[in-house]
Each structure stands twice: as C-alpha cells, then as structure tokens.
C-alpha positions in Angstrom: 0.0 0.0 0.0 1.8 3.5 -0.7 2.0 6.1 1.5 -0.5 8.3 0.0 -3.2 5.7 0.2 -2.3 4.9 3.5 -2.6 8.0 4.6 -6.1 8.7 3.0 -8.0 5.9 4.4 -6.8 6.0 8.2 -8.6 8.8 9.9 -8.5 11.7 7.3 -11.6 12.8 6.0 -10.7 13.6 2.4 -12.3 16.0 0.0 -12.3 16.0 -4.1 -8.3 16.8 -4.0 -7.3 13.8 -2.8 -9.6 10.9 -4.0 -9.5 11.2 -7.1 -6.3 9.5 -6.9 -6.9 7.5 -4.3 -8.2 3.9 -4.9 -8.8 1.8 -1.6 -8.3 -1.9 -2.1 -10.4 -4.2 -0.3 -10.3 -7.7 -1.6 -11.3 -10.9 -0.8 -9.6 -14.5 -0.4 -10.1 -17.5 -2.8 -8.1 -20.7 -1.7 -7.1 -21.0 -5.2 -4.9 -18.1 -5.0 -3.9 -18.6 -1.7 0.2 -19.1 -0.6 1.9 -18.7 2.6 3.8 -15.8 1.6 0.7 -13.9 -0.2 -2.7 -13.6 -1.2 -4.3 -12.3 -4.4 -8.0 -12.5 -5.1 -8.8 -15.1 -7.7 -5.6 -15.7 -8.5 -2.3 -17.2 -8.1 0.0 -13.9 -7.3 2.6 -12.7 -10.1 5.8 -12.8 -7.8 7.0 -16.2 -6.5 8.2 -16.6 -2.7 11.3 -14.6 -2.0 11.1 -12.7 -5.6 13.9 -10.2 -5.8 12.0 -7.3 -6.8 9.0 -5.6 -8.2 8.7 -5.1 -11.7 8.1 -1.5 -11.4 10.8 -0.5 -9.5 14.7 -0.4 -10.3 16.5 -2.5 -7.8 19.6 -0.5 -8.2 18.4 2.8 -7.7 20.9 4.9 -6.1 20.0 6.7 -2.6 20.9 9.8 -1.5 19.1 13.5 -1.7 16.6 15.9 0.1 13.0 15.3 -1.3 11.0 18.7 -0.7 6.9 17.6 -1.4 3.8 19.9 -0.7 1.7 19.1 2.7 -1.7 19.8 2.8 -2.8 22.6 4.6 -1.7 22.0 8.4 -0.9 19.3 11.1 -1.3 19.8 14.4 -1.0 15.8 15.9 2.0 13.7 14.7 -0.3 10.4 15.4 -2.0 9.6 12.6 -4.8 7.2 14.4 -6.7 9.4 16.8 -10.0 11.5 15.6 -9.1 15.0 16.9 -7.3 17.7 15.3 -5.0 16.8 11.8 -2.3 14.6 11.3 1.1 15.2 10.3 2.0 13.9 5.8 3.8 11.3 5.9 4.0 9.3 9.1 1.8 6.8 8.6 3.9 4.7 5.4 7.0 6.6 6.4 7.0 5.4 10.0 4.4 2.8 10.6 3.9 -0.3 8.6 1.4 -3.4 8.1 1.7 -6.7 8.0 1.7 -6.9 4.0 2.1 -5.2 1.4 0.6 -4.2 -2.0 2.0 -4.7 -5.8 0.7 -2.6 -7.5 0.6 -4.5 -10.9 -1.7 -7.1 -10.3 -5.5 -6.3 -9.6 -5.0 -7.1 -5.8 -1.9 -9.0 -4.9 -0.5 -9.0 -0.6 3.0 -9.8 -0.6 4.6 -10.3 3.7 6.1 -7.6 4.9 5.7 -7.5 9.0 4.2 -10.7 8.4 6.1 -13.1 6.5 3.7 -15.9 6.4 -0.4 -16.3 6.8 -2.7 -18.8 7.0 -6.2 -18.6 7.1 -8.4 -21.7 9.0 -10.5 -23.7 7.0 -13.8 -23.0 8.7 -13.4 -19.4 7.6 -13.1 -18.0 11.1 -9.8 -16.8 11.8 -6.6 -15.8 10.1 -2.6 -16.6 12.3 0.2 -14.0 11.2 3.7 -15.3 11.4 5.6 -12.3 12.3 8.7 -12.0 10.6 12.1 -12.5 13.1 14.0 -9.5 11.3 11.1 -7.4 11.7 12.4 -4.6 14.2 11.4 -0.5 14.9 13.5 2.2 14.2 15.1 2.1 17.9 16.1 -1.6 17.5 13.8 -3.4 19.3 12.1 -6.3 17.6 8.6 -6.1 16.2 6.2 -8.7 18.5 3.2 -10.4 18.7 2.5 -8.4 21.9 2.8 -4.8 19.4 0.8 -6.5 16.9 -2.2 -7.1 19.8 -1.3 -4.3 21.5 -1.9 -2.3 18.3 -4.9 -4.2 17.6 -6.4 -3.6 21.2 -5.8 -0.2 20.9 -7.7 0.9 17.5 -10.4 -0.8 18.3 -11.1 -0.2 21.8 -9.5 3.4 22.8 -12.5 5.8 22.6 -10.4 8.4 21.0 -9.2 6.2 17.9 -10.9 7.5 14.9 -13.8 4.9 14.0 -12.7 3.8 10.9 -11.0 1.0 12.5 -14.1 -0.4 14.7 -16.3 0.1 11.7 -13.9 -1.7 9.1 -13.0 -4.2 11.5 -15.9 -4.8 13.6 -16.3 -8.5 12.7 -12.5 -9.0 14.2 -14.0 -10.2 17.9 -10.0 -10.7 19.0 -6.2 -10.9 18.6 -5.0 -14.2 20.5 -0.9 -14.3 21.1 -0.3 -18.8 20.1 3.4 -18.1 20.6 6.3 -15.8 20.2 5.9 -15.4 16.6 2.3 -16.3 15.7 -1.0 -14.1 16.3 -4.1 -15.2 15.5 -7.1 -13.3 15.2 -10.5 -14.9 15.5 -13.6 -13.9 13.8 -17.2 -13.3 14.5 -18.5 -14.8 11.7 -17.0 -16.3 8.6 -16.0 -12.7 6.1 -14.0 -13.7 3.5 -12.5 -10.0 3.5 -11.1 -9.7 6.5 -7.5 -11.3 6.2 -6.9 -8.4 3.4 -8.3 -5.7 5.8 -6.1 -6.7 8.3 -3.1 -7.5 6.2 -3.6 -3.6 4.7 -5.1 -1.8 7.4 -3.7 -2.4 10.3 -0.7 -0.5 11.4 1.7 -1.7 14.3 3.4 0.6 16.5 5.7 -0.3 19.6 3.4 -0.7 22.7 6.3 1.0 24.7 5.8 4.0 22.4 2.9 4.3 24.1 3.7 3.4 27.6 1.7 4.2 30.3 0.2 7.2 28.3 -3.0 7.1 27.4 -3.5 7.0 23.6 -4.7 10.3 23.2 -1.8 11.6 25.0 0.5 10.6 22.3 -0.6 13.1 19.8 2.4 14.7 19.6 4.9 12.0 21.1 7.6 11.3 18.5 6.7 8.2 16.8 8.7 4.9 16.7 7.8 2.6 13.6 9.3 -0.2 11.8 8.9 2.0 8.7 12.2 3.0 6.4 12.3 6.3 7.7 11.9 8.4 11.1 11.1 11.3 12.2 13.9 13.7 12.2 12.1 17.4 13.2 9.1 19.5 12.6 7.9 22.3 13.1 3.7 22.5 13.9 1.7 23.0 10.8 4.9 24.6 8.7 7.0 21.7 8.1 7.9 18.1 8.8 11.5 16.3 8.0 11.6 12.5 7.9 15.5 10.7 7.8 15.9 7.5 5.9 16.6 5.2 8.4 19.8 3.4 7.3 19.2 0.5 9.6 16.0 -0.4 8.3 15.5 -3.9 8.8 13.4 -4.7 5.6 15.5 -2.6 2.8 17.2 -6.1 1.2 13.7 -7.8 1.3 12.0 -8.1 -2.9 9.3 -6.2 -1.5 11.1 -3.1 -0.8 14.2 -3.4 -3.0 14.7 0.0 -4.8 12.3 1.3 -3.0 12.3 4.8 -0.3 15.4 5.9 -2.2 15.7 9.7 -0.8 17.6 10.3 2.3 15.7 13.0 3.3 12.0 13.5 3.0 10.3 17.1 4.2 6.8 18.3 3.8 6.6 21.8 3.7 3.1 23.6 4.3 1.7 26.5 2.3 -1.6 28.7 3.2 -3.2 27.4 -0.1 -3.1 26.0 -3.7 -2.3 29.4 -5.4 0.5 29.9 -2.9 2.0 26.4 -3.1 2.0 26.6 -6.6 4.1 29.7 -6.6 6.2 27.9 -4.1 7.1 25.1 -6.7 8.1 27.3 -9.5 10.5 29.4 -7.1 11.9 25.6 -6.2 10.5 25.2 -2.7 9.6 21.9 -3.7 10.3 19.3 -6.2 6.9 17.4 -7.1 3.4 18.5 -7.4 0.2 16.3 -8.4 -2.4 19.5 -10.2 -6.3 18.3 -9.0 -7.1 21.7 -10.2 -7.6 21.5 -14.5 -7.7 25.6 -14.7 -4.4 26.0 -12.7 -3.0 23.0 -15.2 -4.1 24.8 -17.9 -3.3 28.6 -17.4 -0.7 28.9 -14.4 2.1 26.2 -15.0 3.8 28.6 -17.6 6.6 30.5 -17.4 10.7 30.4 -17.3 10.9 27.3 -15.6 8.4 25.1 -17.6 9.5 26.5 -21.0 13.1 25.6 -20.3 11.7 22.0 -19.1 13.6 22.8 -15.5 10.2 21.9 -14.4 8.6 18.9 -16.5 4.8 18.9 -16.9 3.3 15.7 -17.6 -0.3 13.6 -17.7 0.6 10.2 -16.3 -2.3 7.0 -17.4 -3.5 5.3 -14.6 -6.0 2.3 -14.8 -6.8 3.3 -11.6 -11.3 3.0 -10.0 -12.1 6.6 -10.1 -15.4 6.1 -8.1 -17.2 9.1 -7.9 -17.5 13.2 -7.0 -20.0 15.9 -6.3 -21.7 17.6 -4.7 -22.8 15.8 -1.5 -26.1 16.2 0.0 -26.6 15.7 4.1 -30.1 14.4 4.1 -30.3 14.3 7.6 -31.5 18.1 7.2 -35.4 19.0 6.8 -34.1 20.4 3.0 -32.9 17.7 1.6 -35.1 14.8 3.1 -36.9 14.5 -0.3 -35.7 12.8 -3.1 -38.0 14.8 -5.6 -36.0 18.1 -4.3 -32.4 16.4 -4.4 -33.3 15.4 -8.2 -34.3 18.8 -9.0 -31.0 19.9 -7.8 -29.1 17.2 -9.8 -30.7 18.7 -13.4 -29.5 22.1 -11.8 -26.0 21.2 -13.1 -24.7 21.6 -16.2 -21.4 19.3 -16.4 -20.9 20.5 -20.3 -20.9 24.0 -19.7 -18.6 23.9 -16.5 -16.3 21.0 -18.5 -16.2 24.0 -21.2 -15.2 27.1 -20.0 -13.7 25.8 -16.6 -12.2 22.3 -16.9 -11.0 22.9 -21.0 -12.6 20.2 -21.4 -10.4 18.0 -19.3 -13.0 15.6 -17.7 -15.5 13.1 -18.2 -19.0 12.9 -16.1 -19.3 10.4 -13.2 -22.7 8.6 -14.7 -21.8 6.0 -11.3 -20.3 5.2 -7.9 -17.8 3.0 -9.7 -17.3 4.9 -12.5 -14.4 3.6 -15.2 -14.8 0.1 -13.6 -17.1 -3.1 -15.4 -18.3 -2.8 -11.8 -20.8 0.1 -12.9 -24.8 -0.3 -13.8 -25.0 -0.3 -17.8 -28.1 -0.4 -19.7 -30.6 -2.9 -19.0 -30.9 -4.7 -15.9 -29.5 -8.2 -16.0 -31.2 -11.2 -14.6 -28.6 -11.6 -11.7 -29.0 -7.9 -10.3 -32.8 -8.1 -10.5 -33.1 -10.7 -8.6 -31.0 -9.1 -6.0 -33.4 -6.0 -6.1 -36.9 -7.7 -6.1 -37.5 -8.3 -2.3 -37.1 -4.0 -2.1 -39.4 -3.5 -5.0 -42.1 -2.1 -3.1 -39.9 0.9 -1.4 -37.2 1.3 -4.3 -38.2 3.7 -7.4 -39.3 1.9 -11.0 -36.4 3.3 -12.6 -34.3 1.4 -11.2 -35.2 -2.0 -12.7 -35.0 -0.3 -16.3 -32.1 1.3 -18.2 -29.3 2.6 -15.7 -29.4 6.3 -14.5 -27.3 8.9 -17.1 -26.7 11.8 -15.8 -28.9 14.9 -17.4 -27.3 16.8 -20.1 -27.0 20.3 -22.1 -25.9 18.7 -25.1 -28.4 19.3 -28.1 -31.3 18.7 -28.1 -31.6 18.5 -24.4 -30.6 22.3 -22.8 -30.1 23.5 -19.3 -33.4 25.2 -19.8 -35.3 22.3 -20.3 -33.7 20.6 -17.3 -34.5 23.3 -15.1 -38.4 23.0 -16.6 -38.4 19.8 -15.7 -36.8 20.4 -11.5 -39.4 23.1 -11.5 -42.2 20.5 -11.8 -40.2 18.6 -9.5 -40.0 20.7 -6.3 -43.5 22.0 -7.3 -44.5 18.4 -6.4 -42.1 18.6 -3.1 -44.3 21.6 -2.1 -42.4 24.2 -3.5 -43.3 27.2 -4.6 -42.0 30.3 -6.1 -43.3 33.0 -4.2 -41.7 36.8 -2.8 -38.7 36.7 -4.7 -38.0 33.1 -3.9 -39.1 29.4 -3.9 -40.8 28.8 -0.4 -42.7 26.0 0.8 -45.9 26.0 2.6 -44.6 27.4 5.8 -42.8 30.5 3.6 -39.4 29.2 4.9 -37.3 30.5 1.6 -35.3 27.3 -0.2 -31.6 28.1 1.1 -28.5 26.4 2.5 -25.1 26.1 2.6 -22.0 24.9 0.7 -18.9 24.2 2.5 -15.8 23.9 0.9 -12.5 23.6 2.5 -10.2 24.8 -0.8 -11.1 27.9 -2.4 -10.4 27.0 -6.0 -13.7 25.6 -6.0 -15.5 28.2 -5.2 -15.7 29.4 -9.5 -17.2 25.3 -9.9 -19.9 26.6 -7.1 -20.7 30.2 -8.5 -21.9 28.7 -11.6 -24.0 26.2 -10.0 -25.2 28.9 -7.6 -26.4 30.9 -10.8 -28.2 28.5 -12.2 -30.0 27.3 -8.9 -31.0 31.2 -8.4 -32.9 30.8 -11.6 -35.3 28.3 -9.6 -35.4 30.5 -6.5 -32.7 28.8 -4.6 -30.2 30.4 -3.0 -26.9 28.6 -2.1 -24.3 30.6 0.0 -20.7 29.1 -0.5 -17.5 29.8 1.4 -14.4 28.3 2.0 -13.4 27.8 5.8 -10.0 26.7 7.5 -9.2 22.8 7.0 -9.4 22.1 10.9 -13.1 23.7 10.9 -14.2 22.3 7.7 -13.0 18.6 9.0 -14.2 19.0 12.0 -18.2 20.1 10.8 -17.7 17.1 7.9 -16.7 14.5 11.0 -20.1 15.9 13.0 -22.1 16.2 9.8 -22.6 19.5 10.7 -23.2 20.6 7.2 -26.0 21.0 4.5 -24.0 20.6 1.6 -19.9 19.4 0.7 -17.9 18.6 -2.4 -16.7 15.5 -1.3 -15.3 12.0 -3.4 -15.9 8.2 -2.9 -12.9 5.9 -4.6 -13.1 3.0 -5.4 -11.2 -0.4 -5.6 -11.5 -2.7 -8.1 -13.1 -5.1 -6.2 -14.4 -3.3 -3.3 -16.1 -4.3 0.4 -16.4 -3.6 3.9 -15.4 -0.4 3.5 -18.5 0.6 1.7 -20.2 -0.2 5.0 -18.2 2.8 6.4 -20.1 5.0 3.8 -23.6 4.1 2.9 -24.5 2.0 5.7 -27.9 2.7 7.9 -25.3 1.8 10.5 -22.7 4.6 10.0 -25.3 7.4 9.2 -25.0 8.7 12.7 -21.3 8.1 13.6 -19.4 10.8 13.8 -15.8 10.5 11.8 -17.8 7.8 9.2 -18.0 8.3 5.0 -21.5 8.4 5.4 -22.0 12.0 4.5 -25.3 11.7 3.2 -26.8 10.1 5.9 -27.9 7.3 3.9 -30.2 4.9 5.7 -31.4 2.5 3.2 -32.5 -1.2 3.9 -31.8 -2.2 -0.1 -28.3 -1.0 0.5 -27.6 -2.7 3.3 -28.2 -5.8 2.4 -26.8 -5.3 -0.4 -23.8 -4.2 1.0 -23.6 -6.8 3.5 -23.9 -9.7 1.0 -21.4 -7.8 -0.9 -18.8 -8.4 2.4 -18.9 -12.1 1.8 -18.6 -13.0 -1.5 -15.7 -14.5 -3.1 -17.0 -14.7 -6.9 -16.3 -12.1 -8.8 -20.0 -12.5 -10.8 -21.3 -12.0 -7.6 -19.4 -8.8 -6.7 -20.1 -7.2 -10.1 -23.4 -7.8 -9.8 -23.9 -7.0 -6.5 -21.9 -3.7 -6.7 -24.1 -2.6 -10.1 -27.2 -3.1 -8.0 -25.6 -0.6 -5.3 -25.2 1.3 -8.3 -28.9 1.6 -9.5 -30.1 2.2 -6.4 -27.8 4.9 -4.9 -28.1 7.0 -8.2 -31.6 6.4 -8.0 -32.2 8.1 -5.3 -29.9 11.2 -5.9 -27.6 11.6 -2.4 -25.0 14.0 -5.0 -24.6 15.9 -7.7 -22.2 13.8 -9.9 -19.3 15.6 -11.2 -16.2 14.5 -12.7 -13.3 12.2 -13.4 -9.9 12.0 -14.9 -7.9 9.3 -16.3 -4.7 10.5 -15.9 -1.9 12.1 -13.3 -1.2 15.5 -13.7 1.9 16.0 -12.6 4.7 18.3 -12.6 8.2 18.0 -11.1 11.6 20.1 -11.0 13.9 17.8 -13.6 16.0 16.1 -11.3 14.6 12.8 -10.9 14.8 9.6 -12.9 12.4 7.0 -13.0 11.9 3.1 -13.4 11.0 2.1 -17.1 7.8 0.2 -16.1 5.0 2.2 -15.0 2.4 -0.1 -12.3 -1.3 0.1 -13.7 -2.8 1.2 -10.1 -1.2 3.9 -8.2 -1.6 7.5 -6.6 0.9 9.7 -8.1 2.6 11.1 -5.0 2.9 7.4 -3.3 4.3 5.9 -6.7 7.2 8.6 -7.3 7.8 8.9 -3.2 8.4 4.9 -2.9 10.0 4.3 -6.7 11.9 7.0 -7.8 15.4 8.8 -7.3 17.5 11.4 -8.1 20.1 12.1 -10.9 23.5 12.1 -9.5 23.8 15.9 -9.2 21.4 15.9 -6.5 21.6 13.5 -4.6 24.1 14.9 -2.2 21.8 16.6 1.2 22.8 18.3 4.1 22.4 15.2 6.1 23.1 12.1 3.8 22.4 8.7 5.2 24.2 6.0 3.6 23.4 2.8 2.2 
C-alpha cells in the first residue's frame, strides 16, 4: 500500500483533491490463489516466494538526496490514528507499517512484509500471522506479537481512535498471542474480507511507544515505527522532516528493494493552492500532483516550464475513479426529499462547466464505480434483478430499467429544459416560487449552505449557484480553514460538501463505512449523506462475503442503481490520468504499475540524478 493511500484511508476525511487519486483496495480470499507468503483475489500472485524485486521498481536505484513535497494545509498531531485535530503527511507509510504489502501491478496482490507468512483456517473464522524474526522498529527493538495485539487492542477499543477501525474491523471479535511469533485473530463470523483488511489496514506501533500514556496523549509524542524512515524534526503546521533510516531492517527484502530511495523527506506547508503553486516554481519543492484542471491549464507557464527545469506531464492510470459531487446531508429537513435532491441534480450543467472551466479535461461520473465493469449499464441483468426484487415495493421503478445517465446540455436537451423539468419537480415537493423566492408551505425560503474547505472551487460553485438562483434557490458558499471544515464534515454539521468516494477494483467492507444505515449517525464515518437504506444494506452486507467475482459485479451494479436512483450527489467528474509536474532532477523506473496514486508511486520508486543526490544530512546505504 503507498504512503498516500495509506494515509487517506486512516482517519483523514478527504475531499475532491485527494480521492480522485486514491483507490482503496479491499479484496477478498479464494483458496485458489492462496500461498503462505501472499494472497491475491482469484488468482495465483505474479511474484514467486522470495522474488527479488517488483517489476516496477529499479533494484539499483541509487539513494541519496533531500525530497521537498507539498503538505496539505496543516498538522497539528503527529499520530495519525486518533479523531481529533490533523495529522502530520507522511507518518503513517513513512513510519508505521502493516503486515503486507501491495503490488501494484496485479488487480489485488498481498506480498509479507511485518508478516512473512499467513494462514487462514479452513472454517473461515480466523486468520494466524507469522511475524517475521527480522522485523524490528527504528530504535532496534524487535517487532512482536504483543505490538501486533497491542496495536490491535488499541484501534479498536481506545475511545479516542478514529472509528474507521471499529467500523472496518468490527467483525474481528479478537487478537490471541499462540506463541512468540504467531498471532491469531478470531472472527465473529466467517467474512471472506477480512485477512486483506487486516493485512492492509492495520498498522503496528511499539506498545512501549505508548507506555503508560493514554493513547490520546500521544498526539504529539515522536513516533517509533518499523517503517524505512523516522522522524527527524518538525515544526507544527509549517514543516515536517523525515530521515531514511539506514538500519532499516526490511531494505534487502524483494518487497522493498529499490524502494524509499531519498535520504531526506520534508513536507513543507503553504496557506493554499495558489500559494504552493508559486512555491514550486521558485523551487520550494520538487513534485506536485495538479487536482485543479484551470491551474494546469493557465498557471504552470513560465521560465521554468518553457526551459523544461520543471517537467509537466499527464501520467495514465488504470486506476477505480469512483465518484465526486456535490454531496447532499439528508439528515436536514431540506434535503429529506428525493423529488428536491433530483431537481437539484438537473441544476448542473457538467458540459458547460467541462467547457469554460475544466477545457474540457473531464468526463461525467454517470456512477459510484465509475471507469470500472463494476458500474450499472443499460438494461438490468437477470442476476441484479433478482438481488433488487425483495425491495421492490420501497425502491423507485427506474431502477429496474435502463441505468441512470446523468442529465445533459448537449443538443437537443438544454439547461433550460432541465430546469423546466426540476421546476415540476419541487412544485410536487411543495415548492413554490413566491416573494422573490421558492418557499414552501410554511414560507421558509429554499436556502443552504455549501462548505468547501479549498477555495479553487468556489468558481465550480458560483456557476452552480447561478443556475440554482434561476429556480429561486439560494446557495451561500465559502471556504473555511481545513481544521473547521474537517471537523463540521466528521459531525455532519453541514448542509451541503464537495466530497469523493474511490473505489477499488473489487471493493467491500469499506462501503459499510459509507452508505450503511449503521454509520449514518457516527461521527468520523464516510457516510455524508446520511444514507439509511434497507436495499443497501443488504446489499452491502452480502457484498462483504462474496468471493466470486459474478457476484461482486453484480452486487456492486445493484448498489449502483439504487444509490443513483435516489440522488444523495450531484455527480461531477473524473480524470484518467496524473497531472503531474516535477523540478527535472529525478529519474524514474522504465515500467509504469497500472494502479497507483501519483505522490505514493514517485515517493516509494523513484530517485534522483546524481547531481542531487548529495543533502545536508546524507544517510548512507
């Protein structure tokens, strides 16, 4: 798993900037493509036992040299695990590590890392970790069974842990110690998902980093991992320097061979986009990943770029893109209505913003699982109709016919005639246009608000203001301070949000997390919507215990129909590529991996050019 994904699934509520890139992998075991040493998902794993390498990377890279990256926004904890306030870039992959790792050329491949070998029981009920005996943290004491329990224990029990853990690994009923170097963890009923969860998701740190502390007291304690680098200084919400740890005990091992190949690693924080992007050109820092398509259009210019010191680039990725929008919290009076949440979907016109905002660098999301054959297409099949009939009665009729497109301006449909047909829509919600403004029966005038937490988004939401202004609707939008807009998301204290929803390419439990009746009300959850919807959760739940692909892409296109159906966000938009630019001092492995987030890939792969990789403080090999 790369750093960057790491990152973005523990704890950190993440907004269109980040997810985009993001793809979280949640797979499932067959026996068939089981081994000691790995586990794939329906089929046998690419690299044999004790491979030498990854294809993708260049065993030989040379180390040395300070990498200078872009954090985002602030920190103000250096442990990445609690709920409160914002962790620090970089610590959790840097510093902490799991018990396997991704490749990231095969579909869904676990290779040992912590763990070296894994066995899962027959009946389905448990899964027994053989810890590897090299395995050690950064101050040289071994990595044990009691860290891996204790590490366990700890996310799922301390109240202060963000809830992504308990609600990911809720059917985990307990870690049991067999000997020095084997863990088991027992089950509470048989989920074919939950050796990769635990193989990706769970991080172990020391339990004498912790001490007699209480967890929440470690916020800012330095961290000791078993990661390839450590924590060298920082300085709160400005900057954070991580040292390449030249003891670190897994460097040799095919899984991380050419791998972590800069000595120095600093994230450097900047007020906002605009800023940081001025920052790169001036050489502040070397690599940048653009989520912003008028910025990559009109500001990388200049001296730098035209001499090609700074190389700008669009990187293919074959990566789920899921889905964006516009996300509205249903748990308000407002938006309780499906009828009112549908008007506000035709309220968007994708090909006009795409146009004179994106130059026409996107496509529409037309699903949750968008650029995946797990999306609804066309006609219903046989298999996901039969999954949908016992919630006829409460599900609308649409959904057992043609899958939901996404309303257009294209000729010979017009944003006029969408906004005719949401008219007749909220008039049927009880809506009326009355005194200036569209009021229901009470008078109470249609308003909300749009948070946003980066204000290059605020041009996306003045044109969808304007249009919702021509059916009386008024939508304030302003962009607030990352820790304030976090916190209001984690609370749901919101009406509206531009938020995203990766995908894997075979995806799980982790969909629980998001559209669950179960997480609605639980603060820190994906759920944003508050979606509380008995077709999903069955759906959702069957969808945790399948092993059969058939089964998963059916299942995951019913999701599909009915979550479109009933119009929790406004779909926007997805990209197939990276934008990336980077000062020209790197060079990179000749074989690109097919899933990846650009920041994780170039952090964990690439290196520098001889002329640079001399730093200040230059570990060796």
């Amino acid at each position: 798993m790369t750093p960057g994904l790491i990152h973005a699934i523990k704890g950190h509520t993440t907004t269109n900037f980040t997810l985009f890139l993001i793809f979280l992998c949640v797979f499932s075991i067959s026996k068939s493509a089981f081994s000691n040493y790995a586990i794939a998902y329906g089929y046998t794993p690419k690299y044999q036992k004790n491979f030498s390498h990854f294809d993708y990377v260049n065993p030989d890279a040379p180390k040395g040299g300070r990498l200078d990256l872009n954090g985002f926004r602030t920190f103000d904890r250096l442990n990445p695990y609690l709920l409160k306030g914002v962790s620090a870039d970089g610590v959790d992959g840097l510093i902490f590590e799991t018990l396997m790792e991704q490749s990231l050329d095969e579909p869904y491949s676990f290779y040992g890392l912590l763990a070296d070998d894994i066995k899962v029981a027959d009946d389905g009920l448990s899964v027994s970790y053989h810890i590897n005996s090299k395995a050690k943290f950064s101050d040289g004491t071994p990595v044990t069974v009691e860290d891996v329990k204790f590490s366990f224990d700890t996310l799922m029990q301390d109240k202060h842990v963000h809830p992504a853990y308990k609600i990911t690994l809720r059917n985990i009923k307990e870690a049991v110690i067999i000997d020095e170097q084997n863990i088991r963890f027992n089950f509470s009923e048989k989920n074919a998902k939950l050796p990769m969860l635990l193989s990706s998701y769970l991080s172990v740190f020391p339990k004498h980093w912790v001490g007699d502390l209480e967890f929440k007291e470690t916020s800012m304690k330095t961290p000791i991992g078993s990661g390839p680098y450590v924590l060298e200084s920082y300085d709160t919400g400005k900057q954070i320097k991580f040292k390449r740890n030249p003891d670190y005990w897994a460097r040799d091992l095919g899984i991380r061979k050419g791998m972590f190949n800069f000595d120095e690693v600093v994230y450097k924080y900047f007020r906002d986009s605009t800023i940081a992007l001025e920052a790169l050109k001036a050489g502040e820092y070397d690599f940048r990943h653009e989520y912003n398509s008028k910025m990559w259009a009109r500001d990388y210019t200049g001296r730098v770029f035209k001499s090609n010191e700074i190389i700008k680039d669009n990187i293919p990725h074959q990566n789920s893109v899921g889905i964006q929008g516009f996300i509205m919290n249903t748990r308000k009076p407002l938006f309780s209505d499906k009828r009112v949440r549908e008007a506000l979907v035709l309220a968007y016109d994708f090909e006009w913003a795409n146009r004179m905002l994106f130059y026409n660098q996107y496509q529409r999301n037309n699903s949750y699982f968008s650029n995946t054959e797990l999306a609804a297409k066309g006609k219903i099949s046989p298999e996901e109709k039969k999954l949908l009939e016992p919630f006829k009665v409460s599900l609308a009729p649409g959904v057992f016919d043609d899958a939901w497109v996404p309303p257009t301006t294209n000729a010979p449909s017009s944003l006029r005639q969408n906004l005719r047909k949401a008219i007749k829509l909220l008039k049927s919600a009880g809506w009326e246009y009355k005194e200036g403004a569209l009021r229901n029966k009470n008078g109470q005038a249609f308003r909300f608000d749009l948070v946003l937490s980066q204000k290059a988004f605020e041009r996306i939401a003045a044109s969808y203001a304007r249009n919702l202004k021509k059916l009386g609707i008024t939508m304030e939008y302003r962009t607030v301070d990352y820790a304030l807009y976090k916190r209001r998301v984690e609370t749901k204290d919101f009406d509206m949000i531009v938020s995203s929803y990766p995908q894997s390419q075979v995806p799980g439990n982790e969909l629980e997390s998001r559209w669950h009746s179960k997480t609605a009300d639980v603060d820190g959850s994906a759920n944003y919507p508050g979606i509380k919807n008995p077709a999903i959760d069955s759906l959702l739940e069957q969808l945790a215990n399948t092993t059969k692909r058939d089964e998963i892409i059916a299942l995951t296109r019913a999701i599909d129909r009915v979550l479109l159906s009933e119009f929790y966000l406004v779909p926007h938009w997805y990209i197939s590529t990276h934008r990336i630019a980077y000062w020209d001092k790197f060079e990179l492995p000749e074989i690109l991996p097919k899933f990846f987030s650009a920041e994780g890939w170039m952090l964990s792969t690439w290196w520098f050019k001889p002329e640079y990789r001399t730093s200040n403080t230059s570990v060796t090999q």
